[in-house]
VEXSE-956691 format. One record per residue: residue in one letter; z, y, x of N, C-alpha, C in turn. Coordinates in steps of 0.2 Angstrom, whole numbers, plus 5000, padded with zeros to 4 digits. Layout:
VEXSE-956691
a/Z/Y/X/Z/Y/X/Z/Y/X
...
***
This chain:
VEXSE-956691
x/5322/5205/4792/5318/5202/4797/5313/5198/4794
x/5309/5196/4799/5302/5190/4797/5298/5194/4791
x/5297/5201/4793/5292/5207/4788/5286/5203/4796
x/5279/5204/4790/5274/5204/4792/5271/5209/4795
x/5271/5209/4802/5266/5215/4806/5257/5213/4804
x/5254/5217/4801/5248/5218/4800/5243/5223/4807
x/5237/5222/4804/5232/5227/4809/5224/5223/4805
x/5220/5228/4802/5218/5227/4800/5218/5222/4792
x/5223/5223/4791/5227/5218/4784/5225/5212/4784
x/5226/5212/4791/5227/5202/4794/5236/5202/4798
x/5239/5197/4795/5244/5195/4798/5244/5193/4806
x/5247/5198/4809/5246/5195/4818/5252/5195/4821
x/5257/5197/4817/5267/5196/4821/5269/5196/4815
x/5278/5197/4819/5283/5195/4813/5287/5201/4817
x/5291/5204/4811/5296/5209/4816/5300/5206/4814
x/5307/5204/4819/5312/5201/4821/5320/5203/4818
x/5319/5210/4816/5325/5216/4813/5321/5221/4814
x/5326/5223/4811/5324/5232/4810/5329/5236/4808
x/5331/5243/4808/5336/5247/4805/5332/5256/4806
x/5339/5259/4804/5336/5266/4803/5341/5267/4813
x/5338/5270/4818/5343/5272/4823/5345/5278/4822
x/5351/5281/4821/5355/5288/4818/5353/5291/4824
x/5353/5289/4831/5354/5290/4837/5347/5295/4837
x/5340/5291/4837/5335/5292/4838/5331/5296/4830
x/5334/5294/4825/5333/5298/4821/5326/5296/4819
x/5323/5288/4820/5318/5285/4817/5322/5279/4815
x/5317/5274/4812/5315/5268/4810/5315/5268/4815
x/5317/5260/4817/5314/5256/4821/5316/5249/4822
x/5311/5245/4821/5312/5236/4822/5307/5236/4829
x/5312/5227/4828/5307/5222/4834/5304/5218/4834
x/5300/5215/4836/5294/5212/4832/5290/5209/4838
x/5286/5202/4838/5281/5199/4841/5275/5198/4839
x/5270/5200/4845/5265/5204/4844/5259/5199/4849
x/5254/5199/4848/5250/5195/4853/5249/5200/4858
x/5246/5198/4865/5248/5202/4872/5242/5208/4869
x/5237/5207/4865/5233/5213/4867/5236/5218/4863
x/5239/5218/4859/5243/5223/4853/5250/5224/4857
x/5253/5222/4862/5260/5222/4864/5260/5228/4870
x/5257/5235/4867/5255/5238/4873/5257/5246/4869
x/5260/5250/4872/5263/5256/4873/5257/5261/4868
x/5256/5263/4863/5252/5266/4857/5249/5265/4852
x/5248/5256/4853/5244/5253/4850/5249/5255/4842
x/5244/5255/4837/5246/5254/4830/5245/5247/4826
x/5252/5247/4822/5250/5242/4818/5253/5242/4811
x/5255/5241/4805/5258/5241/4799/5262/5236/4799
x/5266/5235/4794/5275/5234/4795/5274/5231/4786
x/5275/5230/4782/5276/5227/4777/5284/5227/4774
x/5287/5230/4771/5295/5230/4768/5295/5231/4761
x/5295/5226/4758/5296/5227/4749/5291/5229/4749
x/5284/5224/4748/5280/5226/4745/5272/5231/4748
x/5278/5235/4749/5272/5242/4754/5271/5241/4762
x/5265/5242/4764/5265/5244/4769/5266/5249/4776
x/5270/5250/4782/5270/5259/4782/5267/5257/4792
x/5265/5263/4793/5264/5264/4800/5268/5261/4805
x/5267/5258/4810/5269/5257/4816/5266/5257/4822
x/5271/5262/4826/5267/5262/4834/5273/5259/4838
x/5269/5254/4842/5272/5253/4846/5275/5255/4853
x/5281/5257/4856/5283/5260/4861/5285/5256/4866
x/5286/5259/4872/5284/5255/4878/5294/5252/4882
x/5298/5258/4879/5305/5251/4882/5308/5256/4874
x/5316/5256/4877/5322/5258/4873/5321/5265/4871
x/5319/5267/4865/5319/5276/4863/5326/5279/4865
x/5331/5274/4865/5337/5279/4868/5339/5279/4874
x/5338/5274/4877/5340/5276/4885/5335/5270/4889
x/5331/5272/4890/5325/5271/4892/5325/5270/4901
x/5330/5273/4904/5333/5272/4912/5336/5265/4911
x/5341/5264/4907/5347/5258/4904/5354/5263/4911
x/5354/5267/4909/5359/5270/4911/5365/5270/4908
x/5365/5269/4902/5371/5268/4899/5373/5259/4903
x/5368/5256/4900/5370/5247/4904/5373/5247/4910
x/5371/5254/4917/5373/5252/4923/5380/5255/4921
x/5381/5260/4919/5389/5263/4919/5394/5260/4914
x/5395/5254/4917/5401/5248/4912/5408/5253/4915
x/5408/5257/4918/5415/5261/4920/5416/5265/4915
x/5411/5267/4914/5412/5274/4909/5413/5279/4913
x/5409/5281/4916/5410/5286/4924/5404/5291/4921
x/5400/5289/4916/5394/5296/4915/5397/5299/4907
x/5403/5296/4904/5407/5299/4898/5404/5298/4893
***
């Protein structure tokens, strides 16, 4: 946590965590973002040990994007 979001190799956030999602089969951390960069393609860099790597930001959850799984506390969708 607390890696430097970059854009333009000026510090403008902090990602918040991060991990590899097995689910989704990328990288992905969460991070705060000023509102103009807080928007659905915008790119920005990430900073982890040292190196820099690409980051696009995406618009909700890459796994369940509905929160379907959230509403089915029964377990009725298996």
């Amino acid at each position: 946590g607390n890696n430097a979001l970059l854009r333009n190799g000026e510090t403008v956030g902090r990602a918040t965590s991060g991990n590899y999602g097995f689910r989704t089969g990328k990288s992905l951390a969460l991070g705060m973002l000023p509102p103009e960069l807080a928007v659905p393609g915008a790119e920005v860099g990430i900073e982890i040990l040292d190196r820099t790597f690409r980051a696009t930001v995406i618009p909700d959850s890459p796994f369940d994007p509905g929160n379907e799984r959230l509403r089915d506390v029964n377990g009725a969708n298996g």
